[in-house]
C-alpha positions, 0 to 999 in steps of 0.5 A, a space after each residue: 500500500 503507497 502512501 498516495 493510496 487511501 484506505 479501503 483499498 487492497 491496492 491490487 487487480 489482477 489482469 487475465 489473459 485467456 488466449 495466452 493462459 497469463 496472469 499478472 498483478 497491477 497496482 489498483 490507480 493512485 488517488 486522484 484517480 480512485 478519488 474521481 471514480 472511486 471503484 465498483 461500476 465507475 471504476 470497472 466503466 472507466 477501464 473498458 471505456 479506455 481499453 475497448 477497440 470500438 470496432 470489438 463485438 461482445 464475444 470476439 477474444 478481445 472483449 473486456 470483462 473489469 470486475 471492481 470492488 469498492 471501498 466499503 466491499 468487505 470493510 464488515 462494519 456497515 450494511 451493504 458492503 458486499 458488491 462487486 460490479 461488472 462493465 463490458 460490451 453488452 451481448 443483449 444489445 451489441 452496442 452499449 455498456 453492459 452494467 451487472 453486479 453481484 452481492 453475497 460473499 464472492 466479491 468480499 472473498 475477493 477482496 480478502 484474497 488481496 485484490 480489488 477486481 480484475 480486468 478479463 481479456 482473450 479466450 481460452 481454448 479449452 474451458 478453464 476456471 480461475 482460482 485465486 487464494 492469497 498464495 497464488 492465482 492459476 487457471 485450472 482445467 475446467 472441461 469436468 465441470 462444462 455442461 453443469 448447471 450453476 448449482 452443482 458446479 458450485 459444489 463441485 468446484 469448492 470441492 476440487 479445490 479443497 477449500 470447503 469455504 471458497 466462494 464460487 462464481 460460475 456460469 451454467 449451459 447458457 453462459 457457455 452456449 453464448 446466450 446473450 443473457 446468460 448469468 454469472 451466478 455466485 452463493 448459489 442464488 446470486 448473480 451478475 446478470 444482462 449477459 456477462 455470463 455470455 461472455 464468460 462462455 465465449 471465453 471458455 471461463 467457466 467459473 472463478 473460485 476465490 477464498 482469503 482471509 485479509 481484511 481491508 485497511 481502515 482509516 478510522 475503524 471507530 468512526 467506520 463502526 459509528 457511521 455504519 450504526 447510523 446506516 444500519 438504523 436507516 435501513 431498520 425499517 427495510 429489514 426483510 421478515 418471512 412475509 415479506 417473501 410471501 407476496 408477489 414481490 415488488 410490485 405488490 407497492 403499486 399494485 401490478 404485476 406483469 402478465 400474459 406477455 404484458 397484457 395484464 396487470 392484475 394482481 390475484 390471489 393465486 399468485 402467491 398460491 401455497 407460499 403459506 405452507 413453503 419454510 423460508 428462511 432469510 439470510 445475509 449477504 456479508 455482515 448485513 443486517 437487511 437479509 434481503 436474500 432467503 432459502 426456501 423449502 417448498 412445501 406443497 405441491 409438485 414440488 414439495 421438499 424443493 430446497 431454493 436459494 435466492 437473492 434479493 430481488 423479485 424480478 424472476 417471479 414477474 418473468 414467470 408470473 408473465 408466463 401465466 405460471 402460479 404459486 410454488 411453480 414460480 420459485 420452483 423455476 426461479 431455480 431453474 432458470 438461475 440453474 441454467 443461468 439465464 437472465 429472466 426478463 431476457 428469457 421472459 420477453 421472448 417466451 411471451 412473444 412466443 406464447 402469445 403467437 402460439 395463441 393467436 396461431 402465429 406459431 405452430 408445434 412444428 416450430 416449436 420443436 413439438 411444444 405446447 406453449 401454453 399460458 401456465 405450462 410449467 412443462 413447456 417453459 421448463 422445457 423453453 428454459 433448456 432449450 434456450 440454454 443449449 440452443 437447440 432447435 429454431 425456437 431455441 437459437 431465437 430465444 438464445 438472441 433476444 425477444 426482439 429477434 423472436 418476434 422478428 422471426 415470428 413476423 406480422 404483429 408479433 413485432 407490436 408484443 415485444 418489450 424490449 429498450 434498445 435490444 435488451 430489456 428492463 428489469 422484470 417488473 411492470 413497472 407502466 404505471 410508475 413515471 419514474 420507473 419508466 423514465 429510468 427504465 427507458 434511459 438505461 442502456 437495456 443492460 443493466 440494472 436501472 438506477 433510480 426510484 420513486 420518491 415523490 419528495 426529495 431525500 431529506 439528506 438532500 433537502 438542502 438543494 433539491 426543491 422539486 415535489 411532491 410529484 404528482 405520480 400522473 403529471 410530468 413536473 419535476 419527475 427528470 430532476 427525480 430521475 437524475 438525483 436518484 440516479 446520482 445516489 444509486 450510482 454511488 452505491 455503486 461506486 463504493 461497493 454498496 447494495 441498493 438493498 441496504 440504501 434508504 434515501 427516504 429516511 433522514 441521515 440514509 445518505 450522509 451515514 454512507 458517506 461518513 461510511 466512507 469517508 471514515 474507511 478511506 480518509 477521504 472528506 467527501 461530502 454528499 455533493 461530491 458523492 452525487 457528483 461520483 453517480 454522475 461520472 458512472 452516469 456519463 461514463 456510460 452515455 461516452 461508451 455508448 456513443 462511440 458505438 453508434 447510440 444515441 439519447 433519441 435511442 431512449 423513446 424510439 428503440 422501444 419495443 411497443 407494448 412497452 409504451 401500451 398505457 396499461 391495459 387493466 387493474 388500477 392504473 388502467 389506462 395510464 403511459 409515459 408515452 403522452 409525454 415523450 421525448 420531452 420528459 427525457 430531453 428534460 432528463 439530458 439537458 438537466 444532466 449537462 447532455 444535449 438531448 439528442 445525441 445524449 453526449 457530455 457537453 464540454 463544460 459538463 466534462 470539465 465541470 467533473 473533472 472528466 477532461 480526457 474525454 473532450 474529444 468525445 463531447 458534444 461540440 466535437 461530435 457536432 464539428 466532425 458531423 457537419 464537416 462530414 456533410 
């Protein structure tokens, strides 16, 4: 550790070569550039911004995979700090920056190996996995393990390497057949999704197997242990019970649920069929006291005795509820799905095309390869689920590509039923009726998880200097400033290895107790401006990316599929859509963020203003200059 290094930090990445079978250490940057970009999502952004041929596609040898830690990942004293987060050329949509992030305990083993990330490139081949301990790094014959689900190759690794309490993220049949979608899972139930899985397998990189024990330097450990008790008080009134787990998930807050290849929205009873007699037991990610992910043993049904491990989040429950499927048949191909490792709203979006040209007689058995598709078949979407993982059949490469080249395929109307934003898709919830959830879901790159909420009134933390709501949740007043300071602070999230789980930006104290978290683990000053203005350089960082590859702010309301801009077809918001009010509610959202709204690049003072002057070239004004000498 120099001394121009703050705390928090390990100091070291590991750079893999997969086509010449080499591994070396770097330095982690100095501080002046960890003070800009922190860690996490920016940090691993920055370095595939800067390395990355724009001419490069997803799964070519030279693609770029940077996995990066933050500051607060495994410091074991505040809630949250157990991300790691993934940038790379997204496969969903061959074109923008491909975001994921994974909690847990692998990105925290880690770290306790002794290094803060690492940068992925070239293709191995034969299929090989990574072991990383404190002793040494090496890449291991992985070709026993090829052709295994997520869940038994988990197990089988830990045992291969002798270490019963390594930490194992591994990618399952559709990662290695190339599925655009395909899934990183880690902890046996989470994972890093929107297709970094896919390039793992273009990689022949079947898994990475770390285990350690060294902590993280702290700056101040009795500040850092005062500060995380405040963040812990926060998030008390986010912490998850039992019951929470008993319901359709998230989008029992507002009401709707996606159905029927978003045709319908109605939340019913028979959803949450038998949940009340399944044994759910709720666990932590690393030293978090949230407990956002959870074990269940089914306890009826078909699948009476089924033992499921699963993250936080609900969106896999939405991509089958969309699929007419009930009850314990939901988490029973929640586990499934996670096994093959396929991202669900990809997989989802694209069955529902499927099933709804099925029903309307677009689609015959013969095309699909003899299956019924059929609302609520847990035979044929299971059976959907493995084709698509191994890419068999024509119904089955489709399906492997995205639901946009699905209902391309089908043709007629079947173009008018996807959803999809920009060639990937939103996450898995229906979230029409929602203006802030839609606008952050139509400004994302189709690749990553959306980074904003709906608060109808500022943070309190930040009441300071946002002096919009409350929000009319019907009218579009004041909802891009929503977007873009929530963006900000999830982005910061992000940047300091923290989960969205464990941030609670409503409750007084949620945002400043993060940054006290921080700045006591690094020695750092920040304050809760520079803290917003850390979300913004990921936020740019991304809209650079993608520009250099031909997307532009227009791609947000035009590169949509249409039904994700249907209002919404029945239950209490019948009726409603952000259509009515775009683009201007987007062009709002850039021009606030310092981008031109229509080609969505940083202006030159925007680019200045946050010290990210080495990309001037690629602002605004230049892309302006070049464009008209063109003509």
């Amino acid at each position: 550790m120099t001394s121009q290094r703050p705390m928090g930090y390990m100091g070291r990445i590991l750079r893999v070569d997969l086509t010449r079978g080499t591994i070396r250490t770097e330095d982690l940057p100095e501080e002046p550039v960890l003070r800009r970009y922190v860690g996490g999502d920016a940090l691993a952004a920055y370095m595939v911004l800067r390395e990355l041929p724009v001419t490069t596609k997803p799964f070519d040898p030279e693609s770029i995979v940077a996995m990066l830690t933050g500051p607060l990942t495994g410091t074991g004293f505040t809630p949250g700090g157990a991300k790691i987060s993934a940038a790379f050329l997204s496969p969903m949509t061959g074109n923008t920056l491909g975001l994921s992030n994974t909690a847990g305990y692998w990105g925290v083993e880690l770290k306790q190996a002794g290094y803060d990330g690492l940068v992925i490139t070239g293709a191995s081949p034969r299929p090989v996995y990574l072991l990383i301990t404190e002793k040494a790094v090496s890449l291991e014959d992985a070709s026993k393990f090829w052709g295994q689900g997520t869940r038994a190759s988990e197990t089988l690794l830990r045992e291969a390497v002798g270490l019963k309490d390594a930490r194992v993220a591994v990618i399952g049949p559709a990662g290695e057949n190339l599925v655009r979608s395909g899934m990183l899972l880690n902890d046996y139930g989470h994972n890093a999704a929107h297709g970094v899985g896919g390039i793992f397998g273009s990689k022949k990189l079947k898994a990475i197997v770390v285990h350690g024990t060294a902590r993280p330097p702290i700056h101040d450990r009795k500040e850092l242990i005062a500060a995380g008790d405040r963040w812990r008080q926060a998030v008390l009134v986010t912490k998850r019970t039992p019951a929470t787990k008993r319901t359709v998930g998230h989008g029992r807050e507002w009401g709707a649920v996606n159905k029927l290849n978003w045709r319908s929205s109605v939340i019913e009873a028979a959803d949450t069929r038998g949940f009340d007699e399944d044994r759910i037991t709720l666990r932590p990610c690393f030293q978090c006291s949230v407990l956002a992910p959870w074990t269940v043993e089914i306890g009826e049904g078909p699948h009476k005795g089924t033992l499921l491990q699963f993250n936080g989040g609900s969106e896999v429950m939405d991509a089958f509820y969309n699929l007419g499927i009930k009850g314990n048949d939901v988490l029973y191909l929640w586990g499934r799905i996670n096994d093959v490792g396929i991202e669900c709203a990809h997989f989802s979006c694209g069955a529902g095309v499927a099933f709804e040209a099925y029903e309307k007689g677009l689609l015959t058995k013969d095309q699909t390869g003899g299956l019924e598709l059929t609302w609520g078949s847990v035979d044929a979407v299971e059976r959907l689920l493995d084709i698509t993982a191994r890419r068999e059949g024509w119904l089955g490469e489709l399906m492997a590509q995205g639901p946009l080249e699905v209902a391309q395929a089908i043709g007629g109307e079947a173009p008018n039923w996807a959803v999809h934003v920009k060639g990937g898709v939103p996450a898995m919830h229906d979230w029409r009726p929602l203006m802030g959830e839609m606008l952050c879901q139509l400004t994302a790159s189709g690749a990553m998880k959306p980074q904003s909420g709906g608060l109808m009134n500022p943070p309190p933390d930040l009441a300071y200097r946002e002096k919009w709501g409350p929000l009319d949740p019907r009218a579009p007043e004041g909802w891009a400033s929503q977007h873009l300071v929530t963006e900000q602070y999830r982005h910061f999230m992000g940047v300091v290895g923290g989960c969205w789980h464990a941030q609670n930006a409503a409750k007084p104290d949620g945002l400043k107790s993060i940054v006290d978290s921080l700045n006591a683990t690094t020695g750092w000053d920040f304050t809760l401006d520079e803290s917003l203005d850390a979300g913004h350089r990921a936020i740019l960082l991304r809209s650079l990316f993608d520009a250099q590859r031909g997307w532009s702010a227009e791609d947000d309301w035009k590169r949509v599929g249409p039904r994700f801009l249907e209002p919404v077809p029945d239950g209490k918001h019948q009726g409603f859509t952000i259509a009515r009010y775009l683009p201007e509610i987007i062009q709002e959202y850039y021009k606030l963020s310092g981008r031109h709204e229509a080609s969505g690049r940083p202006f030159l003072a925007t680019l200045h203003r946050l010290g990210l002057e080495e990309f001037a070239h690629h602002s605004h004004e230049h892309y302006e200059e070049g464009r008209l000498r063109g003509r």
